[in-house]
C-alpha positions in Angstrom: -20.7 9.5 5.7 -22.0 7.1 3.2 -24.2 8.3 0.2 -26.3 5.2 -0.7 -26.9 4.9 -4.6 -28.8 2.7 -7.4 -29.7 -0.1 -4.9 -29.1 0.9 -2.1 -25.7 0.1 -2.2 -23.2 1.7 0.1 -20.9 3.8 -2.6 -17.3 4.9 -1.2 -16.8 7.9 0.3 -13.5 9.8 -0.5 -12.2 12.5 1.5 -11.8 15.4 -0.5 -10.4 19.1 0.4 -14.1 20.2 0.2 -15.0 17.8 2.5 -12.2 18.7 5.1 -13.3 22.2 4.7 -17.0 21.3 5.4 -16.0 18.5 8.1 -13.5 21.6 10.2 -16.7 24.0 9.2 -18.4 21.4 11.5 -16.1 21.6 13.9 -14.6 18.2 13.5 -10.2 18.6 15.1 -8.4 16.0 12.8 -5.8 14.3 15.1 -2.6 12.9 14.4 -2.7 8.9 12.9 -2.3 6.6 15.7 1.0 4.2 15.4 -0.3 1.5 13.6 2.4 0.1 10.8 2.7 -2.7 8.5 5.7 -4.9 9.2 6.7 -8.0 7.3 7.1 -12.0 9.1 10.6 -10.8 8.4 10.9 -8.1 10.4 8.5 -9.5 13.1 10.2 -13.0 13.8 13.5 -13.3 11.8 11.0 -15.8 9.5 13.4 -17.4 6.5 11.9 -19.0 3.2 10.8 -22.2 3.7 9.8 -21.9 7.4 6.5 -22.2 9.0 5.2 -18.9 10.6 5.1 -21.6 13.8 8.4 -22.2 13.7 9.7 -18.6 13.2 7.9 -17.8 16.1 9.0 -20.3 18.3 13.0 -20.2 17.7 12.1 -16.5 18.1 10.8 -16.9 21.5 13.6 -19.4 22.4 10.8 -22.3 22.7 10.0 -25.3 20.8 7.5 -25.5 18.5 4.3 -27.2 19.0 1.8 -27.6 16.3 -1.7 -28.3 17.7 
């Protein structure tokens, strides 16, 4: 669902209420999001400032870090 304009350039497509309407006119079933979610190095392996992602990861997973 890409209109191409001026140079054949792919412009964005937005989906609008009128374009719900016509997409369930079509008989497209919207479904519910799947679980994706954005989580910070934080809240993923306890990382603190001045620590490598490596290392976070590894006292994490109890194991020492090896940087290859």
């Amino acid at each position: 669902m890409i209109k191409l304009h001026q140079g054949n350039q792919a412009e964005p497509f937005f989906i609008t209420e009128d374009v719900v309407a016509e997409l369930i006119a079509a008989g497209y079933v919207f479904g519910a999001p799947g679980l994706a979610r954005t989580a910070s190095i934080r809240e993923l392996f306890g990382w603190q400032p001045g620590e490598t992602l490596a290392k976070a990861i590894s006292r994490r997973q109890g194991k020492p870090c090896s940087l290859s």
